[in-house]
C-alpha positions as a Markdown table, in Angstrom:
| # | Residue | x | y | z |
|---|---|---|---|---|
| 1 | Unk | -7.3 | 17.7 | 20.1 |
| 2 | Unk | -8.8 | 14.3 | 20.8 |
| 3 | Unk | -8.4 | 12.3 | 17.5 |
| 4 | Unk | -9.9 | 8.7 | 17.5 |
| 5 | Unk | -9.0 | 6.6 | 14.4 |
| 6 | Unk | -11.0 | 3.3 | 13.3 |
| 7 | Unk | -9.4 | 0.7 | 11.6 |
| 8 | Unk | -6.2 | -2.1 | 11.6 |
| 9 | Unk | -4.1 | -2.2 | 14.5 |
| 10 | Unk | -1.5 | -4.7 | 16.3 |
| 11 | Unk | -2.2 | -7.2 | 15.9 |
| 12 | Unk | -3.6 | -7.4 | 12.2 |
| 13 | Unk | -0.3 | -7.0 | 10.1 |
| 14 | Unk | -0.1 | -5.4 | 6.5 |
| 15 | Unk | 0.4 | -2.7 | 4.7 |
| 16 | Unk | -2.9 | -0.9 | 6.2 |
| 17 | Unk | -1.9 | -1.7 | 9.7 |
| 18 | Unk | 1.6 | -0.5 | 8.8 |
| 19 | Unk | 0.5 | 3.0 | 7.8 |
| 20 | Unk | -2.4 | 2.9 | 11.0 |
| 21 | Unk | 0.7 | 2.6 | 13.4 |
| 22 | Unk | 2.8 | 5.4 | 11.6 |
| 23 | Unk | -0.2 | 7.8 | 11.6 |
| 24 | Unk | -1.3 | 6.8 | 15.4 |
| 25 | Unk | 2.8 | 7.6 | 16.6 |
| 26 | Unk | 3.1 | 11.0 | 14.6 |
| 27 | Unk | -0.2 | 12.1 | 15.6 |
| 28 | Unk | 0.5 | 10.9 | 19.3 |
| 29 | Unk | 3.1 | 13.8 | 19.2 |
| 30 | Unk | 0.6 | 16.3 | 19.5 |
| 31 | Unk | -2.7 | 15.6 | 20.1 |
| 32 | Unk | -4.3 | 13.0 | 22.2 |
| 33 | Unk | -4.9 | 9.8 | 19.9 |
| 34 | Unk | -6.9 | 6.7 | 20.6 |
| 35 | Unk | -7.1 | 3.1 | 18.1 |
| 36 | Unk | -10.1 | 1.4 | 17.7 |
| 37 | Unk | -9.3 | -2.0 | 16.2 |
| 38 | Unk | -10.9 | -5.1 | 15.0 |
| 39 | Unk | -11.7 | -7.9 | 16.6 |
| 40 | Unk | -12.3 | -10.0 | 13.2 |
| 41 | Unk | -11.3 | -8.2 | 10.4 |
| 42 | Unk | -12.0 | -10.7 | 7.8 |
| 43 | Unk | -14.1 | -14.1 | 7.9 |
| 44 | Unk | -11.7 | -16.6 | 7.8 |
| 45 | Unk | -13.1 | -18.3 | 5.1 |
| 46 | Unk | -13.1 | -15.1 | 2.7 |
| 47 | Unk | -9.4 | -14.3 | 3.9 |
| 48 | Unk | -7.1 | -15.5 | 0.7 |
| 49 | Unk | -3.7 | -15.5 | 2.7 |
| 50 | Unk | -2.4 | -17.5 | 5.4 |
| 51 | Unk | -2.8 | -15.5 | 8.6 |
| 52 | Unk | -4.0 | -11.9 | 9.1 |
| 53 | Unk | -1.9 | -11.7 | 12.2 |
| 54 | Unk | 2.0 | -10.5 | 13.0 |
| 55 | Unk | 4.2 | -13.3 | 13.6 |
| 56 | Unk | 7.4 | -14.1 | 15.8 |
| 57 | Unk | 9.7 | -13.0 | 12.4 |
| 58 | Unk | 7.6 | -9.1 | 12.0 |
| 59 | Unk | 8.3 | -6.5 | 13.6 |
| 60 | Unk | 5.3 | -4.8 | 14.2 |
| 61 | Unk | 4.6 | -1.4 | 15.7 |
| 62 | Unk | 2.3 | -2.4 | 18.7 |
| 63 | Unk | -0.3 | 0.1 | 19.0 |
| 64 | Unk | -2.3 | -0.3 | 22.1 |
| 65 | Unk | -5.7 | 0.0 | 20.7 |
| 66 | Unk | -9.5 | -1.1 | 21.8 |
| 67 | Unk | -10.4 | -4.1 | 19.4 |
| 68 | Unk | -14.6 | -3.8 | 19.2 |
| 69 | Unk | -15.4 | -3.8 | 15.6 |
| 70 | Unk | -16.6 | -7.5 | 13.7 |
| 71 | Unk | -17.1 | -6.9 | 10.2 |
| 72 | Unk | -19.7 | -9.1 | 9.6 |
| 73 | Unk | -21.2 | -8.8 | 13.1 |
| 74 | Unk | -24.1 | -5.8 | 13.2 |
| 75 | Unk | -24.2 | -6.1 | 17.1 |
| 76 | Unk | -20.8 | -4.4 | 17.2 |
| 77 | Unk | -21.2 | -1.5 | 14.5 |
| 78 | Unk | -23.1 | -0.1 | 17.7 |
| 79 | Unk | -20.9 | -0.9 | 20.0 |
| 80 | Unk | -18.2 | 0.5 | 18.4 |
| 81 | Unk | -19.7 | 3.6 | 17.6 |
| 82 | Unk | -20.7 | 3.8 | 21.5 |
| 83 | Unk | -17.5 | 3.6 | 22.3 |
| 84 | Unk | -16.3 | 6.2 | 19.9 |
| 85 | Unk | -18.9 | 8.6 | 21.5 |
| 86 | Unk | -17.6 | 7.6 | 25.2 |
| 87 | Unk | -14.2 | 8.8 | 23.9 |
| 88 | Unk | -15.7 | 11.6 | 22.6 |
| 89 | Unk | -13.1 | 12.6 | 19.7 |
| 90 | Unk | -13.1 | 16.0 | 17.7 |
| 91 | Unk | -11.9 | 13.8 | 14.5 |
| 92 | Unk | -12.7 | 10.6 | 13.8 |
| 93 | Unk | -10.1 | 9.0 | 11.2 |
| 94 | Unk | -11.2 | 5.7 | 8.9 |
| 95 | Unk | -9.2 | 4.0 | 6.8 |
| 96 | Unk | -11.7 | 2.4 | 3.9 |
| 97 | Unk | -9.8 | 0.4 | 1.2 |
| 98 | Unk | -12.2 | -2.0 | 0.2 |
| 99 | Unk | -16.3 | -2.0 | -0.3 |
| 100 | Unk | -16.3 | -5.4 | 2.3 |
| 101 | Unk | -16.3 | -2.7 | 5.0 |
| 102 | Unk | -18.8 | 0.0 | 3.7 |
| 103 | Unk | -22.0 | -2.0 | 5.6 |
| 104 | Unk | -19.9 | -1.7 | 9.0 |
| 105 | Unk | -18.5 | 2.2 | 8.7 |
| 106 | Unk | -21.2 | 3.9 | 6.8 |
| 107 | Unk | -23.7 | 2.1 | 9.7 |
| 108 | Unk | -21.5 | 3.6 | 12.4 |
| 109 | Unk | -20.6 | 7.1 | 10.7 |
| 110 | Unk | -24.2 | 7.7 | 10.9 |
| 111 | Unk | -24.2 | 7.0 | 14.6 |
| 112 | Unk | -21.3 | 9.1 | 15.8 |
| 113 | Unk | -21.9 | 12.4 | 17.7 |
| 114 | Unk | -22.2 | 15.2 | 15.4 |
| 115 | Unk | -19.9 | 17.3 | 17.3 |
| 116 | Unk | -16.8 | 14.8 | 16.0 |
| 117 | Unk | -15.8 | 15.1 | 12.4 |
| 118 | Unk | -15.1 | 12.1 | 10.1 |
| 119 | Unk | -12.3 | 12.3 | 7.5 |
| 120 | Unk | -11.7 | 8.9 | 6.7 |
| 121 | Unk | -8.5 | 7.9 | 4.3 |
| 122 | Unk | -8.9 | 6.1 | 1.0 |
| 123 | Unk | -6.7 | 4.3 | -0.3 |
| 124 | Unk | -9.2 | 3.3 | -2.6 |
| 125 | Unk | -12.8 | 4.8 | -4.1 |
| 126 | Unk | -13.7 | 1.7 | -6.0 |
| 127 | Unk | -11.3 | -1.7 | -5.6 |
| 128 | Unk | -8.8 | -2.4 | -8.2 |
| 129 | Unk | -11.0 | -6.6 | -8.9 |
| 130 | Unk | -14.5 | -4.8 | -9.1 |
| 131 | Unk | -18.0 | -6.3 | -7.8 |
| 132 | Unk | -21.4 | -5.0 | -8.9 |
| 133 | Unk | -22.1 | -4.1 | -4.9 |
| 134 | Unk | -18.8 | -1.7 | -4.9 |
| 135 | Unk | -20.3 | 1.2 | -6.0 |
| 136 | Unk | -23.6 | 1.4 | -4.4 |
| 137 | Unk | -21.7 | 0.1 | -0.7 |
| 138 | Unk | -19.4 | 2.9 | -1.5 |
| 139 | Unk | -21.6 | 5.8 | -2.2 |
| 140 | Unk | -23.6 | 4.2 | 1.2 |
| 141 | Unk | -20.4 | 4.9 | 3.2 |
| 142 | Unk | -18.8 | 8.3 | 1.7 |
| 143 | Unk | -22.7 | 9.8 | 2.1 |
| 144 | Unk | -22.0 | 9.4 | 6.1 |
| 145 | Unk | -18.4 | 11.1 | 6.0 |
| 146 | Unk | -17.8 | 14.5 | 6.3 |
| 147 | Unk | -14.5 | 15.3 | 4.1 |
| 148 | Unk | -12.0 | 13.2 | 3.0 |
| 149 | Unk | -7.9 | 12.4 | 2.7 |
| 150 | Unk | -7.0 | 10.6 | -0.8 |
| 151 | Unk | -3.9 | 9.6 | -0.8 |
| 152 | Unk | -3.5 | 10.5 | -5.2 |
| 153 | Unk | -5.3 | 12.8 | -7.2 |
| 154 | Unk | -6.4 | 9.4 | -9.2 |
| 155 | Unk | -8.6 | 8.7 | -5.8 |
| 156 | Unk | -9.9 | 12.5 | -5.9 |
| 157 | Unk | -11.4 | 11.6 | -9.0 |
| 158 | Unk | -13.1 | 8.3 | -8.2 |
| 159 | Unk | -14.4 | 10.2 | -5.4 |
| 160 | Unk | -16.0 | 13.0 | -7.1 |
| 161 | Unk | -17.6 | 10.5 | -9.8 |
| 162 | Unk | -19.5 | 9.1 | -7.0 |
| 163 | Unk | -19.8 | 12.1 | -4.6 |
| 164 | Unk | -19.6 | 15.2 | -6.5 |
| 165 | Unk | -19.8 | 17.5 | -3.7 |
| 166 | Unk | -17.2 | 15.8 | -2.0 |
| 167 | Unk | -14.2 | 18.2 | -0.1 |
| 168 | Unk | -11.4 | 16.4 | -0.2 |
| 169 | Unk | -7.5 | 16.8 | 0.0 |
| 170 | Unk | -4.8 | 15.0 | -1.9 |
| 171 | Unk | -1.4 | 14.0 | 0.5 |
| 172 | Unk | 0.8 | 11.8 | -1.0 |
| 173 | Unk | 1.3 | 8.1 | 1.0 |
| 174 | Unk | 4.4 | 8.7 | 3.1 |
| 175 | Unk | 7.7 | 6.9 | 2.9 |
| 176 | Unk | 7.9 | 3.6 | 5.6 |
| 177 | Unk | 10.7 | 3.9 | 8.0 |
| 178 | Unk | 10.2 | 1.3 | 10.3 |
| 179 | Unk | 11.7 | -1.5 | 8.2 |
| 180 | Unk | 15.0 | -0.4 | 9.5 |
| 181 | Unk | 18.1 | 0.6 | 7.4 |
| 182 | Unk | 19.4 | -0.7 | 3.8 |
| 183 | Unk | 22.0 | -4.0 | 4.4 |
| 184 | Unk | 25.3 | -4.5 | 2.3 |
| 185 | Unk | 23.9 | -5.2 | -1.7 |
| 186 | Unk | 26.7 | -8.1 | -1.6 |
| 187 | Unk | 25.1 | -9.3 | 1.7 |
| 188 | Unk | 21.5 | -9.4 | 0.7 |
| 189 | Unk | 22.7 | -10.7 | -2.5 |
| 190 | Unk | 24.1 | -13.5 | -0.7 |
| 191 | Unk | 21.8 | -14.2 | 1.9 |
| 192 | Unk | 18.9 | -14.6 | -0.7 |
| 193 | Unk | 21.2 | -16.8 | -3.3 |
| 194 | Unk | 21.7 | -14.3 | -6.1 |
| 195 | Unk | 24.3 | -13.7 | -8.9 |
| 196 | Unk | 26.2 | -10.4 | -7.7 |
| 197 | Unk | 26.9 | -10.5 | -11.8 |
| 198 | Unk | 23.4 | -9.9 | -12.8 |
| 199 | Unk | 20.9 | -7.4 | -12.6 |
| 200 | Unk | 18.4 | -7.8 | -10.4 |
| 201 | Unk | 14.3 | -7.0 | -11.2 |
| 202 | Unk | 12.7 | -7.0 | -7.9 |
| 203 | Unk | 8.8 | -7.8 | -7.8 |
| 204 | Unk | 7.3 | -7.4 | -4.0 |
| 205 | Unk | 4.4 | -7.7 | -2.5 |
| 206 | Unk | 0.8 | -9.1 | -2.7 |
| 207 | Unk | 0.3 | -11.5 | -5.6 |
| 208 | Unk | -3.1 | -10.3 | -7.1 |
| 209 | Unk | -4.2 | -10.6 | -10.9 |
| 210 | Unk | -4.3 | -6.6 | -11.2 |
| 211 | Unk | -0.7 | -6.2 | -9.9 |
| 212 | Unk | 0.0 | -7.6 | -13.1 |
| 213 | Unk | 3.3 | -10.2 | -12.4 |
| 214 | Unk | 2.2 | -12.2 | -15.7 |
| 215 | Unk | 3.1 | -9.4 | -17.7 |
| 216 | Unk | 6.3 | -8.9 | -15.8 |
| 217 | Unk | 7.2 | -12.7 | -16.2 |
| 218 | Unk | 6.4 | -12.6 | -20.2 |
| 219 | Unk | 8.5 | -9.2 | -20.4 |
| 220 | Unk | 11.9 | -10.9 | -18.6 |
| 221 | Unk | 11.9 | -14.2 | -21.2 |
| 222 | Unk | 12.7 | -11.2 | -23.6 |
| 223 | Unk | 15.7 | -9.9 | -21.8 |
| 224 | Unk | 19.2 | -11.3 | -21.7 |
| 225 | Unk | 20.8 | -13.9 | -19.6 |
| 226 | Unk | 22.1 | -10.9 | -17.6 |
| 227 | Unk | 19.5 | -10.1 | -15.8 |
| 228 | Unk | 17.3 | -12.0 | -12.8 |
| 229 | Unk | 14.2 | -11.3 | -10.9 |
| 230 | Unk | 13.4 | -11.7 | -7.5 |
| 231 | Unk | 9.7 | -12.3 | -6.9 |
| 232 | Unk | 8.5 | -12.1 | -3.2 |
| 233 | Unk | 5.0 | -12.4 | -2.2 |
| 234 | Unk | 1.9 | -14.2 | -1.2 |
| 235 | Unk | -0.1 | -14.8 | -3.4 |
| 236 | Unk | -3.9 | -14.3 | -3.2 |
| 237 | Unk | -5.0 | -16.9 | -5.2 |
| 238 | Unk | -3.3 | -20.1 | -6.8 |
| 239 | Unk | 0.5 | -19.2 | -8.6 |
| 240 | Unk | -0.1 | -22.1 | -10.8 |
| 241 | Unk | -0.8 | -20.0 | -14.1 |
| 242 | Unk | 2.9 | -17.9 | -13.0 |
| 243 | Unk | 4.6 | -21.3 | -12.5 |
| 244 | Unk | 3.2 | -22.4 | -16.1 |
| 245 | Unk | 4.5 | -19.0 | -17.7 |
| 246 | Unk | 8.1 | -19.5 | -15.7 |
| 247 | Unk | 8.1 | -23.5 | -16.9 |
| 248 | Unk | 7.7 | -22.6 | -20.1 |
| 249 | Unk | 9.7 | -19.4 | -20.5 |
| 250 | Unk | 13.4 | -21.2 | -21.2 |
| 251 | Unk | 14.8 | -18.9 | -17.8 |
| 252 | Unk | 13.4 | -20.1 | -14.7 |
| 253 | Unk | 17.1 | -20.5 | -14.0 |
| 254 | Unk | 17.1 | -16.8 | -13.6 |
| 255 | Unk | 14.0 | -16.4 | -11.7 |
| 256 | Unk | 14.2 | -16.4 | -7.9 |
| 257 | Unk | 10.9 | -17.0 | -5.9 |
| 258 | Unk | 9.7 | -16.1 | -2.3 |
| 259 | Unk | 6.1 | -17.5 | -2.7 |
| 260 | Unk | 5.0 | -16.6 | 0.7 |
| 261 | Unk | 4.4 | -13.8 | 3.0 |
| 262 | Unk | 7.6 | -11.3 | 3.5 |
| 263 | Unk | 8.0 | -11.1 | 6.6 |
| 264 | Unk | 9.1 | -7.9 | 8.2 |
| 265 | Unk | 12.7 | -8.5 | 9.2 |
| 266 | Unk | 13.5 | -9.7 | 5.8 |
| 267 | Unk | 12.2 | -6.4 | 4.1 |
| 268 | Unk | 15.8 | -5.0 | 4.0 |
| 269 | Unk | 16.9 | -8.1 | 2.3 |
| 270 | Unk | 14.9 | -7.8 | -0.9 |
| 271 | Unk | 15.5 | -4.0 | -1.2 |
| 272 | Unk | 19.1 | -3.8 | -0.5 |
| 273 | Unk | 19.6 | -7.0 | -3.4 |
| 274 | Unk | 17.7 | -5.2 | -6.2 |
| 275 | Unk | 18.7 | -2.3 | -8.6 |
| 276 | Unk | 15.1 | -1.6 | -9.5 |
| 277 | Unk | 11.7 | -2.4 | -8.3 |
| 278 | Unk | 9.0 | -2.8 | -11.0 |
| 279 | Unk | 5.4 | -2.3 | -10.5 |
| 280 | Unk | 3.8 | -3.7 | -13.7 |
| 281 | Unk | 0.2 | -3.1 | -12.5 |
| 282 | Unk | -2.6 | -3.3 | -14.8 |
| 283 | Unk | -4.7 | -1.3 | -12.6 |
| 284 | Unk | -3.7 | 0.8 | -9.8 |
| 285 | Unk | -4.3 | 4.0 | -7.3 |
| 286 | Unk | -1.0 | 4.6 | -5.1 |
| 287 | Unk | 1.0 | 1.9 | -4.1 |
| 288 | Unk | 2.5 | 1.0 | -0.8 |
| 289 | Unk | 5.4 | -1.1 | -2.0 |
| 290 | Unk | 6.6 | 2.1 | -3.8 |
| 291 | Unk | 7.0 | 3.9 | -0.3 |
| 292 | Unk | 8.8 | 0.9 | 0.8 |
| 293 | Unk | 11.2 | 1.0 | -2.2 |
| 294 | Unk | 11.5 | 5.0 | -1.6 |
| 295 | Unk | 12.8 | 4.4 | 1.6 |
| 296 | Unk | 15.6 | 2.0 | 0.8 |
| 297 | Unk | 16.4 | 4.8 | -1.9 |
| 298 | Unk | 15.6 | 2.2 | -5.1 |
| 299 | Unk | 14.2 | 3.5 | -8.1 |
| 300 | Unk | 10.9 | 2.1 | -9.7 |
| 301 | Unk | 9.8 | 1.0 | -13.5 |
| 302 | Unk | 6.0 | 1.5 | -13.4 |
| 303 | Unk | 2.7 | 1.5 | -15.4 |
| 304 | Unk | 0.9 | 5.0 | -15.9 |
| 305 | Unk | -2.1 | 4.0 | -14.0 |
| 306 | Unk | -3.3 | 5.7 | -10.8 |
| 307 | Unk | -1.4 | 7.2 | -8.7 |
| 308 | Unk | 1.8 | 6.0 | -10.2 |
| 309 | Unk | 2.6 | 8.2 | -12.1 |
| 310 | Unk | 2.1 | 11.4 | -9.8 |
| 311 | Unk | 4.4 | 9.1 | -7.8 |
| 312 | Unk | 7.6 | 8.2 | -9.9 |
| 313 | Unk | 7.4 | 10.2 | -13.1 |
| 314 | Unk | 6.6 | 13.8 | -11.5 |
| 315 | Unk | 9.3 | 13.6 | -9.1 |
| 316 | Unk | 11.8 | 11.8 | -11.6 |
| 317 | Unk | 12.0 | 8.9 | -9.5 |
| 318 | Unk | 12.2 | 6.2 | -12.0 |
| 319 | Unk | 10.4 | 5.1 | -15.4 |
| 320 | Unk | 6.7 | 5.0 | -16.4 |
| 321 | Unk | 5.8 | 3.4 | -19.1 |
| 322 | Unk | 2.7 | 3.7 | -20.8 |
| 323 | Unk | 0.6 | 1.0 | -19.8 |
| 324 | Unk | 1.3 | -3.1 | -18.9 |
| 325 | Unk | 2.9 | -3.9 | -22.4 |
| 326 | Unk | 5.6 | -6.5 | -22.3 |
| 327 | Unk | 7.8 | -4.9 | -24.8 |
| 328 | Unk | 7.3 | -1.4 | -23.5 |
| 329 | Unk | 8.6 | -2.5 | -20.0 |
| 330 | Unk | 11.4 | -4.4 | -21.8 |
| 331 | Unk | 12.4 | -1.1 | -23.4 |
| 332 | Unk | 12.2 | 0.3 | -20.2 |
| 333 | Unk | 13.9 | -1.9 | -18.2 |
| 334 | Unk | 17.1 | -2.0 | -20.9 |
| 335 | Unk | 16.8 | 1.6 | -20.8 |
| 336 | Unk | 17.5 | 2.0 | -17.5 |
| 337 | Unk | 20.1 | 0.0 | -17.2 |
| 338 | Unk | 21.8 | 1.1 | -20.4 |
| 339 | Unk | 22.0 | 5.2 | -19.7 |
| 340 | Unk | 23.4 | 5.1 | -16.3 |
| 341 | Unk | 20.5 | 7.0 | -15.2 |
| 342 | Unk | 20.2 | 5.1 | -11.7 |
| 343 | Unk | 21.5 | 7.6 | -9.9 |
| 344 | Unk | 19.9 | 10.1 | -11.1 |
| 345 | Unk | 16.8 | 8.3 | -9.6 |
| 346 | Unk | 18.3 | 7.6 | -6.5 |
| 347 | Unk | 19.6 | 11.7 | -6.0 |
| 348 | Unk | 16.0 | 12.1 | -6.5 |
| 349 | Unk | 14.4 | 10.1 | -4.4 |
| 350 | Unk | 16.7 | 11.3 | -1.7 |
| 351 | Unk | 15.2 | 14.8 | -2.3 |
| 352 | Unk | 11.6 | 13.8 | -2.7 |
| 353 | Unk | 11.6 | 11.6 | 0.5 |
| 354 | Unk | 11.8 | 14.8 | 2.3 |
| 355 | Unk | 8.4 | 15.6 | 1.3 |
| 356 | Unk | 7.1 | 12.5 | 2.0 |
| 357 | Unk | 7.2 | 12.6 | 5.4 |
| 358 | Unk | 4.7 | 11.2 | 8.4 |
| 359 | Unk | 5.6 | 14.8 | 9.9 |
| 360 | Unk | 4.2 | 16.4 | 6.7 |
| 361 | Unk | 1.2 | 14.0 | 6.4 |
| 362 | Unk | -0.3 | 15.0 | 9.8 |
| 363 | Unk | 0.7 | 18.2 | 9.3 |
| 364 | Unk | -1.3 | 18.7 | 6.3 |
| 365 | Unk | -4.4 | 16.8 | 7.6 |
| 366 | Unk | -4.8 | 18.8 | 10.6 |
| 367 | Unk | -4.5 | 21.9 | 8.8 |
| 368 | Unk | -7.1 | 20.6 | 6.2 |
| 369 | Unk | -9.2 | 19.6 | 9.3 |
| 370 | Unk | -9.1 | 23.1 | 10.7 |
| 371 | Unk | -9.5 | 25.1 | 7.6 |
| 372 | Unk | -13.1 | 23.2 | 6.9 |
């Protein structure tokens, strides 16, 4: 089968261009697979990091791919669709995580051959920071799709609210393995300037309002001098109202911050350092750091929003806690370390990793592809 998928590629870096290159490989096993990649993915001056591309410290998977698509640039919704049709795929694949792109795919799902069928991915319905234009940009795209791939049951539902005749199929986001192996804990610990005596909180990732790292910082000046946290991320955004909750919280001592993109080769640092990840989100549908922390086998404290609980508290793969409440993550963080309960966690997420496979991902999609 000829299966074309539309989206970010090498070299865009991220957690979407991450999962693109896993998919493309698997898929490559089997079928014959072709990228179609950006050529601007986001405006400059609307892009809140530093750089959308890989750097000399990632370590990318380079996906050859066919860069036609500008965003903001109408001229190339056609050509990108007309070089789709050239290609002539049974299934198109689109990854849609954010409305910003709902102009460019619905305008070229509507021009692909009818004879190809489009299942695009969401990783999202509606964005966690919501705009008046998401909903009516979203409907605009998922009216041109055929079926669709959620990656939680929390996305199923966003879907059917604004598509109610959707057909869609829930697969679980699969565990990253390209990060390479866990280090020595003493190692990382060292490396990154730690106290092996304490125990170590590890927030990672994008810093973004609805991810909910205030909440996380108020909930560690109520825990003992034996613990620290590790915060490692970009943030999107200023950092200056974190900084002015860390000044002021009497243990900045104990906090350790990476204010700036991670960059692939020091993935294994972070993970291998902490005892627990926490995802203190305020809003949420799956998480991608969470398949990043089930692959260096460390359990997660989390907010019951989404996805996240399908995620950790189904599988028994770490704490949920009801919802972003300082004290109720407290409880949950001295819990965990007061039971002896980590490896519990940790047999478990050994067990549930097998199901979370990129094997098991395609597998499922192609059988949903074929069966309607």
């Amino acid at each position: 089968m000829k299966i074309a998928i539309l989206s970010s590629f090498y070299p865009l870096r991220g957690g979407i261009a991450q999962f693109n290159a896993n998919l493309y490989n698997e898929l490559g096993l089997k079928h014959s697979v072709k990228a179609f990649n950006f050529t601007r993915q986001y405006p400059s001056l609307l892009f809140p990091g530093k750089t959308q591309y890989v750097t000399e410290q990632d370590n990318p998977v380079k996906i050859e791919s066919e860069a036609v698509l500008d965003s903001i640039n109408p001229v190339s919704y056609f050509k990108t669709a007309k070089a789709i049709n050239q290609w002539g795929p049974d299934l198109l694949i689109i990854r849609y995580w954010i409305s910003f792109f709902a102009p460019a795919f619905g305008i070229i799902t509507r021009l692909i051959n009818k004879k190809t069928r489009i299942i695009p991915i969401l990783d999202n319905v509606i964005p966690h920071e919501r705009k008046f234009y998401d909903t009516p940009l979203t409907k605009f795209f998922l009216n041109g799709c055929d079926s669709f791939i959620v990656l939680s049951e929390s996305v199923g539902k966003e879907l059917i609210q604004l598509k109610p005749d959707a057909t869609y199929r829930t697969i679980p986001h699969p565990v990253y393995n390209h990060f390479g192996d866990k280090m020595d804990k003493g190692t990382a610990i060292e490396k990154l300037g730690l106290d092996p005596t304490k125990k170590t909180l590890l927030f990672f990732g994008l810093i973004r309002d609805y991810k909910g790292l205030d909440i996380l910082l108020e909930t560690f000046r109520l825990l003992d001098d034996s613990y620290q946290l590790v915060v490692a991320g970009e943030p999107y955004g200023s950092f200056s109202e974190y900084q002015s909750i860390i000044d002021s919280s009497g243990c900045s001592d104990r906090i350790k911050l990476f204010i700036r993109y991670i960059e692939d080769n020091e993935v294994p640092l972070f993970f291998s350092a902490a005892d627990v990840t926490v995802l203190p989100y305020k809003t949420a549908t799956q998480s991608g750091i969470s398949a990043v922390s089930f692959h260096f086998e460390i359990p997660l404290i989390t907010t019951d929003v989404g996805g996240l609980s399908e995620a950790i508290a189904k599988p028994g793969t770490g704490i949920v806690v009801k919802k972003a409440d300082s004290l109720l993550l407290r409880d949950a963080v001295v819990s965990y370390f007061s039971n002896n309960i980590d490896e519990f966690y940790r047999k478990n997420i050994k067990k549930h990793n097998e199901t979370l496979s990129w094997e098991n991902f395609t597998t499922q999609l192609i059988d949903f592809y074929n069966h309607k």
